[in-house]
ROPALUM-891510 format. One record per residue: residue number from 1; residue in three letters; x, y, z of N, C-alpha, C in turn. Coordinates in steps of 0.1 Angstrom, whole numbers. Last residue first. Layout:
ATOM    i   aa   n_px   n_py   n_pz  ca_px  ca_py  ca_pz   c_px   c_py   c_pz
ATOM  NUM  Ala      X      Y      Z      X      Y      Z      X      Y      Z
...
***
This chain:
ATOM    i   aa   n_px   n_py   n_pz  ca_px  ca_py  ca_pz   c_px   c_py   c_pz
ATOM  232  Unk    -97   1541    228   -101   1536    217   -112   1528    220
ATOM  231  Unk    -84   1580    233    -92   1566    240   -101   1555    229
ATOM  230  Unk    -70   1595    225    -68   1591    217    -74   1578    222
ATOM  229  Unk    -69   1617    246    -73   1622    234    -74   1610    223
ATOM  228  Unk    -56   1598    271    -71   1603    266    -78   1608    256
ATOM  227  Unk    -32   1599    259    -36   1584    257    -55   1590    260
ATOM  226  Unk    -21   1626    259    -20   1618    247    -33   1605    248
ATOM  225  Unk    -24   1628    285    -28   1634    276    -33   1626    268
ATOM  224  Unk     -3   1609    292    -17   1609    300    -25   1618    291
ATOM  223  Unk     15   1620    289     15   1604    283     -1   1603    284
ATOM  222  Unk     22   1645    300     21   1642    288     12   1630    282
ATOM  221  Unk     25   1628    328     11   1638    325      7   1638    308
ATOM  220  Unk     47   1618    337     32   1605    327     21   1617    322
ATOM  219  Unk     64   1627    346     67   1621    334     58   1614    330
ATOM  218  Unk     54   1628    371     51   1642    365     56   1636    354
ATOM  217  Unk     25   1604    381     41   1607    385     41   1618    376
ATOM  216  Unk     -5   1613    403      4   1614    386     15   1617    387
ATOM  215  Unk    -22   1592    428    -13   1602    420     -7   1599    408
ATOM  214  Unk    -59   1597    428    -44   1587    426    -30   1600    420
ATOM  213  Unk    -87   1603    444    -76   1605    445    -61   1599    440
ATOM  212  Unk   -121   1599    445   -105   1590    449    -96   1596    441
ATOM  211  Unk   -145   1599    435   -141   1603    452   -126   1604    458
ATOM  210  Unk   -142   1592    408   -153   1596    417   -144   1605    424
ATOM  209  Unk   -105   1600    401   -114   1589    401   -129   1589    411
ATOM  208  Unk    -84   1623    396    -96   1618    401   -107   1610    393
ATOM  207  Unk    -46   1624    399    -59   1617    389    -70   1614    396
ATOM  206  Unk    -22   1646    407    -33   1639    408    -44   1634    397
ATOM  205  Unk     -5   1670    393      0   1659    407    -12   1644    405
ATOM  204  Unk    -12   1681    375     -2   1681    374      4   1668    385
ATOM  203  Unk    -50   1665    374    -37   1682    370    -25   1676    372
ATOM  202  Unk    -82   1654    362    -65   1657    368    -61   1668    366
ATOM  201  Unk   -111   1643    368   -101   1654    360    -93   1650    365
ATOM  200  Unk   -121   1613    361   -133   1630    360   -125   1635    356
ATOM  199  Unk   -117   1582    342   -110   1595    348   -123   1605    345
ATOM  198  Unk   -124   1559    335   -132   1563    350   -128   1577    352
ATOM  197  Unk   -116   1557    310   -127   1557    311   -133   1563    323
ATOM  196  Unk    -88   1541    318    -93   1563    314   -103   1568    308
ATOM  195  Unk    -84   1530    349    -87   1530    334    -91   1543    333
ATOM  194  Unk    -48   1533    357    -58   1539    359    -68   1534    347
ATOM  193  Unk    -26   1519    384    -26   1519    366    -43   1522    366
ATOM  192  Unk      3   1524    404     -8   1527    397    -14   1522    381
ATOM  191  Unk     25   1528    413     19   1517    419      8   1518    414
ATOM  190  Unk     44   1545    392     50   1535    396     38   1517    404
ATOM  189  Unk     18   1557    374     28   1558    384     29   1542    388
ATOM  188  Unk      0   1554    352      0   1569    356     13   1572    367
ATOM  187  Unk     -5   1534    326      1   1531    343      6   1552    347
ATOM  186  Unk    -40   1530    320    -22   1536    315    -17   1536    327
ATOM  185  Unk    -62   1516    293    -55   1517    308    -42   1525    309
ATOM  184  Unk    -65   1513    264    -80   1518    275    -75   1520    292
ATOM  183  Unk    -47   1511    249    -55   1517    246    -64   1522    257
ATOM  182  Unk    -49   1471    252    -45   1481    248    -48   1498    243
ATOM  181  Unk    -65   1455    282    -66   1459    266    -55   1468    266
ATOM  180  Unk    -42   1435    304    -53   1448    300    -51   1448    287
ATOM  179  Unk    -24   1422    309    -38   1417    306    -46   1421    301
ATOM  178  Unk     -1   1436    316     -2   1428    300    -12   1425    299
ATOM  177  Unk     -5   1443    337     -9   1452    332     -7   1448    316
ATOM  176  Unk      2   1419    353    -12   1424    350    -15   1432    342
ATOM  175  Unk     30   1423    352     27   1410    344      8   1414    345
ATOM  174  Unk     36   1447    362     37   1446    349     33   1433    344
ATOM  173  Unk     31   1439    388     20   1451    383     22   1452    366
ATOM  172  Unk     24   1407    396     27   1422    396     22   1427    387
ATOM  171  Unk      2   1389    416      9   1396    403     15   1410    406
ATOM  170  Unk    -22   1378    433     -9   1377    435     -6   1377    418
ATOM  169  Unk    -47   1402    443    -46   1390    428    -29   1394    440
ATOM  168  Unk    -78   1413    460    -62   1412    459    -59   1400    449
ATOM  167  Unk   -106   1433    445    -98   1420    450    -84   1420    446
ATOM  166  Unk   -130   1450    456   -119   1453    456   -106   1436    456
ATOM  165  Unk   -162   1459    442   -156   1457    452   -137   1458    449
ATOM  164  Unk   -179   1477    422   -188   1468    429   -177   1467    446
ATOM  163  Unk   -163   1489    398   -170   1493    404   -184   1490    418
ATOM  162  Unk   -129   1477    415   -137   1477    405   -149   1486    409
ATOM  161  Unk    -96   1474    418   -104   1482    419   -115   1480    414
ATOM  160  Unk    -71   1446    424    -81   1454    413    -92   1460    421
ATOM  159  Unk    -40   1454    438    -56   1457    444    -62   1459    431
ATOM  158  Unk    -17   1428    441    -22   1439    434    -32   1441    437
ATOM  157  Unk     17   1415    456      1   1414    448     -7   1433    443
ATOM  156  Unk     40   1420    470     41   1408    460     24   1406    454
ATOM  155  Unk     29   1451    469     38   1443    472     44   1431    465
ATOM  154  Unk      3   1458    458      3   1458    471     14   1449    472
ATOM  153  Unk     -8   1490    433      5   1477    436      1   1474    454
ATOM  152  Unk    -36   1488    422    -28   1497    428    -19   1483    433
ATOM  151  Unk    -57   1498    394    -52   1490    395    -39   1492    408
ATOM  150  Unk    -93   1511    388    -76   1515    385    -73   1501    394
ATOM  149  Unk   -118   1504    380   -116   1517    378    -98   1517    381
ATOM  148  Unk   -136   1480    356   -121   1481    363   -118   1497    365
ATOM  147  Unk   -159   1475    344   -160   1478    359   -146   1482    364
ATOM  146  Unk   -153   1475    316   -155   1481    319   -154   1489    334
ATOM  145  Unk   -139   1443    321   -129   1457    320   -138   1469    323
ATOM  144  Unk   -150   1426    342   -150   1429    331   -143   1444    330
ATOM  143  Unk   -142   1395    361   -135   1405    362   -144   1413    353
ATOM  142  Unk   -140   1362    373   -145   1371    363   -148   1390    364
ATOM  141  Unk   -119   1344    399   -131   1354    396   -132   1360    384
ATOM  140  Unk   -109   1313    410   -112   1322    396   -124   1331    394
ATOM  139  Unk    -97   1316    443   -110   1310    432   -109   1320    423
ATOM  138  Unk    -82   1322    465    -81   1308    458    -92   1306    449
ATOM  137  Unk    -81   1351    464    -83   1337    474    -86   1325    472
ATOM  136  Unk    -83   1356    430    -82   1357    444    -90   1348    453
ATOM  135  Unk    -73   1355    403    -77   1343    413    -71   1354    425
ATOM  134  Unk    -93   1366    374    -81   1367    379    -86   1358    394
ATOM  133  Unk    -98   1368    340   -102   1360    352    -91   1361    354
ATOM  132  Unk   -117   1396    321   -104   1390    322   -108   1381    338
ATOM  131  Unk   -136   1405    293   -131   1406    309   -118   1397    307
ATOM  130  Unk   -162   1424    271   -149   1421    278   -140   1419    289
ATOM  129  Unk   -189   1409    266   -181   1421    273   -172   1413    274
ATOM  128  Unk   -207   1386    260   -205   1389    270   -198   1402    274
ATOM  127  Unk   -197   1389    230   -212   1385    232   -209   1388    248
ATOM  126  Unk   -167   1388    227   -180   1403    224   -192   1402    220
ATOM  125  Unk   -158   1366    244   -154   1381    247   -166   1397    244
ATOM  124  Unk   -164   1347    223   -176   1353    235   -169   1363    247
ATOM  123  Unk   -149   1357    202   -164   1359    205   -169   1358    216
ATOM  122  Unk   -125   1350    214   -129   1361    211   -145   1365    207
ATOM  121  Unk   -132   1319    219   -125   1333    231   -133   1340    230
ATOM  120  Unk   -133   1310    197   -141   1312    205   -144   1320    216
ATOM  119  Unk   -103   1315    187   -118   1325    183   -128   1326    192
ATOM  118  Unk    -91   1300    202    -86   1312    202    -98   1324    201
ATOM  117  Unk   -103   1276    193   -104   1284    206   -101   1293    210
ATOM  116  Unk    -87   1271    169   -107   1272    174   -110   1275    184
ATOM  115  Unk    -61   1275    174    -70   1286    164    -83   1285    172
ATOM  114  Unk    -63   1252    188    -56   1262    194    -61   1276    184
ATOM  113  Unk    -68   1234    170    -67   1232    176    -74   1246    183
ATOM  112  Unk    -44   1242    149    -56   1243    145    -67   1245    160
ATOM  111  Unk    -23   1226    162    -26   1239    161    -37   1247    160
ATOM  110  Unk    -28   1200    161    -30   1211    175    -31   1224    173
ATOM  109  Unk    -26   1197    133    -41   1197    142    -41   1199    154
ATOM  108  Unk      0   1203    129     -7   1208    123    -26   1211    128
ATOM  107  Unk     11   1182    143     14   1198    149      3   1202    146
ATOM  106  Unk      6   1161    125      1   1159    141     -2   1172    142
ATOM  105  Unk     21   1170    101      5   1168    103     -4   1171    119
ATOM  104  Unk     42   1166    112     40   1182    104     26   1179    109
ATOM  103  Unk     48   1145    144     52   1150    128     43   1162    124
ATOM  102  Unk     76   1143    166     61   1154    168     60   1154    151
ATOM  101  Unk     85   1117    190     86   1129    182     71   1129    170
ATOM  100  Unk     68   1134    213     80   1131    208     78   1118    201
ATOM   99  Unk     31   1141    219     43   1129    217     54   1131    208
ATOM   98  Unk     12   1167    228     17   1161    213     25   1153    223
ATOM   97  Unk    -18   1174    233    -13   1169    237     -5   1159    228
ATOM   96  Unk    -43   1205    238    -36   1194    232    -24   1188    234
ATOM   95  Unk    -51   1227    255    -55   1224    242    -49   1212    236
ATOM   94  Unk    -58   1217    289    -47   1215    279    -53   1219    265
ATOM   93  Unk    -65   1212    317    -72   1221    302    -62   1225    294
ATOM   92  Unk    -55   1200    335    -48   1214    332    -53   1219    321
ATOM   91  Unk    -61   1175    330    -70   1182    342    -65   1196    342
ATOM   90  Unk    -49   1173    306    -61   1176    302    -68   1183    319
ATOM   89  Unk    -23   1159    324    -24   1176    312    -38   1180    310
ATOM   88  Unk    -36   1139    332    -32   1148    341    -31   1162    334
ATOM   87  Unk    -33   1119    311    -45   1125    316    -42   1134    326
ATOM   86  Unk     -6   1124    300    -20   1126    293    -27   1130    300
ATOM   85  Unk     17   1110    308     14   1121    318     -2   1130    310
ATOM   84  Unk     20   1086    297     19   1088    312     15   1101    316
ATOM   83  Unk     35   1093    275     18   1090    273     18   1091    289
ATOM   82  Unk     65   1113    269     61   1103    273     42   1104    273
ATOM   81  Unk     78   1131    257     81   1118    250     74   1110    257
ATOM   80  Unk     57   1159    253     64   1157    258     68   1139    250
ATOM   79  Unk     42   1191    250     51   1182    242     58   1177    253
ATOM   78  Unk     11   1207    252     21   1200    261     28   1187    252
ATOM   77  Unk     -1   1240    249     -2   1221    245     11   1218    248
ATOM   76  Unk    -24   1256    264    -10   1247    269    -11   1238    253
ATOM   75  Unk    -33   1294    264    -35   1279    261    -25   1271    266
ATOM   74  Unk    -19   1310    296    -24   1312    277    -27   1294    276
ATOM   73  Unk    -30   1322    324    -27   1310    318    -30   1311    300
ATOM   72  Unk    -22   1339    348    -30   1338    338    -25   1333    330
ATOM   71  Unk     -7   1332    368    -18   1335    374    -28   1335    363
ATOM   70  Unk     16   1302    378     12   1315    361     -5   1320    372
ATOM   69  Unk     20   1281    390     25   1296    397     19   1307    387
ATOM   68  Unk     12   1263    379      8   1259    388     11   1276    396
ATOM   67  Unk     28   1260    355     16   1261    355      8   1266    364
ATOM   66  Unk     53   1246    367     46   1266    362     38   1270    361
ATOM   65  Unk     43   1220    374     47   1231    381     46   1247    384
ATOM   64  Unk     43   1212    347     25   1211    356     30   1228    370
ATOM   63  Unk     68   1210    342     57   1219    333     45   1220    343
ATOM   62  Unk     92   1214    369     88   1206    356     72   1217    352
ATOM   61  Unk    113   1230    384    103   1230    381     95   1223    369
ATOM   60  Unk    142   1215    383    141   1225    390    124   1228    390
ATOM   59  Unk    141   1206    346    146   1207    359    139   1216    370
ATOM   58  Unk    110   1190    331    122   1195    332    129   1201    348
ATOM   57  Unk     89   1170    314     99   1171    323    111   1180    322
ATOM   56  Unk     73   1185    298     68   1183    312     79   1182    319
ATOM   55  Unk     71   1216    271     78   1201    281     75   1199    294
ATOM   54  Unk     47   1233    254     53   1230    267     58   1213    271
ATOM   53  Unk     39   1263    239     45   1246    237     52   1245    248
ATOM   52  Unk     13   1285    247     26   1275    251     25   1261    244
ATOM   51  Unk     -3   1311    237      2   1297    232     12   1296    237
ATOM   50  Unk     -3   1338    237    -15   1329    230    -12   1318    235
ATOM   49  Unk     14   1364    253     16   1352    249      4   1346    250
ATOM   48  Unk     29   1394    258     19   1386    258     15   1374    249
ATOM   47  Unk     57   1396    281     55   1390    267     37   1390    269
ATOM   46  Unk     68   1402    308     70   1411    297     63   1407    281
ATOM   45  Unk     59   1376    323     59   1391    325     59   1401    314
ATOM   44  Unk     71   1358    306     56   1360    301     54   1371    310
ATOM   43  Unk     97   1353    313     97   1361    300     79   1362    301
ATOM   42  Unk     94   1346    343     98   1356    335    101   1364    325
ATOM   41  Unk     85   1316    334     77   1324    343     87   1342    340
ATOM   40  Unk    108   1308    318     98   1310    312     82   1321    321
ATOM   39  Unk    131   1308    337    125   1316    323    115   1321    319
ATOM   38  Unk    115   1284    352    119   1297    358    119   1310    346
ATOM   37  Unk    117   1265    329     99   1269    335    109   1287    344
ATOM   36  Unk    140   1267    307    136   1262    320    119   1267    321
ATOM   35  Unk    145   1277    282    150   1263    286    145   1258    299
ATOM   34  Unk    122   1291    256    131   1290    269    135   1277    272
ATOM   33  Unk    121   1311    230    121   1300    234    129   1304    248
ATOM   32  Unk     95   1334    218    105   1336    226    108   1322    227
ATOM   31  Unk     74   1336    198     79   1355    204     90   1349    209
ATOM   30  Unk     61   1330    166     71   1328    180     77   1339    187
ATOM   29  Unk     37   1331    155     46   1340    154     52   1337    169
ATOM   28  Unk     15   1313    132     17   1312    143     31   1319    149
ATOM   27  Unk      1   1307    106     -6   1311    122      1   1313    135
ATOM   26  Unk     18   1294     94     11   1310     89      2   1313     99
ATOM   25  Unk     47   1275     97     30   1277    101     30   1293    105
ATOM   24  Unk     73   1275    100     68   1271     88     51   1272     91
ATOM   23  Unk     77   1282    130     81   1288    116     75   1286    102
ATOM   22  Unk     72   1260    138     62   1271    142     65   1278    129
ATOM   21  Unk     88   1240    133     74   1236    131     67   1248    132
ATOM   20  Unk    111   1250    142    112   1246    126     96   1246    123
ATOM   19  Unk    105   1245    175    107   1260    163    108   1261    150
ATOM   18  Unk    104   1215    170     91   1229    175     97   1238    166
ATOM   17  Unk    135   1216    171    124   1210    162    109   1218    162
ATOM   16  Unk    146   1234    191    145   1234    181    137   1225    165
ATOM   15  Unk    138   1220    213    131   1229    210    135   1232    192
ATOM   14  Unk    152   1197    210    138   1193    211    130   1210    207
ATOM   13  Unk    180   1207    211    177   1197    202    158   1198    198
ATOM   12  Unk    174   1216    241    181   1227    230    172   1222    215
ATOM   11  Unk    160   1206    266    166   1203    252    169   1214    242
ATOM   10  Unk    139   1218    280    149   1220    284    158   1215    276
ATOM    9  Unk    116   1241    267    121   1225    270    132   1228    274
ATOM    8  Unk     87   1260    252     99   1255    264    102   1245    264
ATOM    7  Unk     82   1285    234     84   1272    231     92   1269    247
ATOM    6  Unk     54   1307    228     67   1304    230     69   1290    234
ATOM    5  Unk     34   1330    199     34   1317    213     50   1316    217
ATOM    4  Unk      4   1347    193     16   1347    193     21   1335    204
ATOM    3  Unk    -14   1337    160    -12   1332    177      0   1336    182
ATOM    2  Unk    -33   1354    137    -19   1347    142    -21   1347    156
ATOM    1  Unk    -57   1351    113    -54   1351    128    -41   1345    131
***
């Protein structure tokens, strides 16, 4: 099992120690380092990401701060030089909680760490079904993919669709659509992303869903093919 993860601090010096540590550990594939929380809220748009190593103090937005804007949260473990800020990380469900400076061993049992929960995840992902928690109106709702019929942009938020009701998430459309399995969703258009389980038919313009109606930009039809003949 590999974790993919990324490193933040605002130290050059400090990340680079981390990165010596991830590198040398067989669990664990660094996708990106950043210097600020702003970055870093921008590279996890595009990245799907297991695992933050995370600095508390830093500029402009310190660590609790990002935290505080991420709508879906990968593990944390939280590197910082100082004990003062412990119990506050854990009220952020921290998987762990390293002190500058950081030896092989210590890492070594956050990491670990961070494996046993990774799995647990995944098991009870496929004892329950597969879902995803997203926060509307201020509370962590439980979501499950099956119920997800499509996904529709509302500006600075998103309409999940489901089979029961309808809730607004603040995300966009490409930092949600990292949430999704791979394989079972397809963004059919610019404000759209359909699962292709719910699809009845389409044609050249349109994707029907029951009753509903979505449109097909005409550079996705192909795509749209392809990804139903090949539904995993």
């Amino acid at each position: 099992m590999t974790l993919n993860c990324v490193v933040v601090d605002d130290s050059a010096i400090q990340r680079l120690s981390i990165v010596k540590l991830i590198e040398n550990h067989s669990s664990l594939n660094l996708i990106a380092e950043y210097s600020s929380a702003l970055e870093t809220k921008n590279g996890l748009n595009t990245h799907k990401v297991d695992l933050i190593f995370l600095d508390i103090e830093m500029p402009v937005l310190n660590g609790f701060e990002l935290l505080d804007v991420l709508n879906n949260k990968p593990q944390i473990i939280f590197v910082t030089g100082k004990t003062e800020y412990a119990f506050k990380a854990f009220n952020y469900d921290a998987t762990d909680y390293l002190q500058k400076p950081i030896t092989k061993e210590r890492f070594n049992t956050a990491v670990e760490k961070a494996i046993e929960q990774h799995k647990l995840k995944l098991d009870f992902n496929e004892t329950e079904g597969e879902h995803i928690f997203v926060k509307s109106n201020l509370k962590k709702r439980k979501v499950y993919i099956k119920d997800i019929k499509w996904i529709e942009a509302l500006g600075d938020y998103v309409k999940v669709v489901t089979e029961e009701n309808s809730l607004v998430v603040l995300s966009t459309m490409k930092a949600f659509e990292l949430e999704l399995p791979e394989g079972k969703f397809l963004r059919i258009h610019k404000s759209y992303i359909v699962n292709l389980d719910k699809i009845d038919r389409f044609n050249s313009k349109n994707v029907e869903v029951g009753a509903y109606e979505i449109p097909l930009s005409r550079n996705k039809k192909t795509q749209l093919v392809d990804a139903l003949n090949n539904i995993t």
